[in-house]
C-alpha positions, 0 to 999 in steps of 0.5 A: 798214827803212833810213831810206831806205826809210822815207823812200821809203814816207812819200813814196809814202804822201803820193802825191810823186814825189822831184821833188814832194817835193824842191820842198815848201817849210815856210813859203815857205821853201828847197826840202827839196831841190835836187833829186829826184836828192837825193831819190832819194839819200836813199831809197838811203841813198848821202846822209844824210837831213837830220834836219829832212826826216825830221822833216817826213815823220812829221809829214806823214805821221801828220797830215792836218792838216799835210798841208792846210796844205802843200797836200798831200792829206789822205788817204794812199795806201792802199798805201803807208799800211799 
């Protein structure tokens, strides 16, 4: 599996679409993203995966609490979790 396809399965497990994830923010800060096309070219690995955004999708996706704390929610899609 690329990281691209990581990345994508991490997003669908967490139920985002490339906008809604390009448009999470870590403390208020910038966007992940400047857009869901960004997004979507990470998951087509045509554009590296910045390591802090990879970082930030294990993280979410191995804790329900990080999940809350992002306003996300807690429980992961059951398809895309497996």
């Amino acid at each position: 599996m690329t990281p691209g396809q990581r990345l994508k399965a991490a997003r669908g497990a967490l139920g985002l679409s490339a906008e809604q994830f390009a448009a999470l923010r870590v403390d208020g800060g910038r966007p992940l993203a400047q857009s869901g096309r960004t997004v979507r070219r990470w998951e087509d690995d045509s554009q590296d995966i910045p390591g802090a955004v990879m970082a930030l999708t294990i993280v979410l996706k191995r804790s329900p609490h990080a999940r809350r704390i992002m306003g996300l929610p807690v429980h992961l899609a059951t398809a895309a979790a497996e």
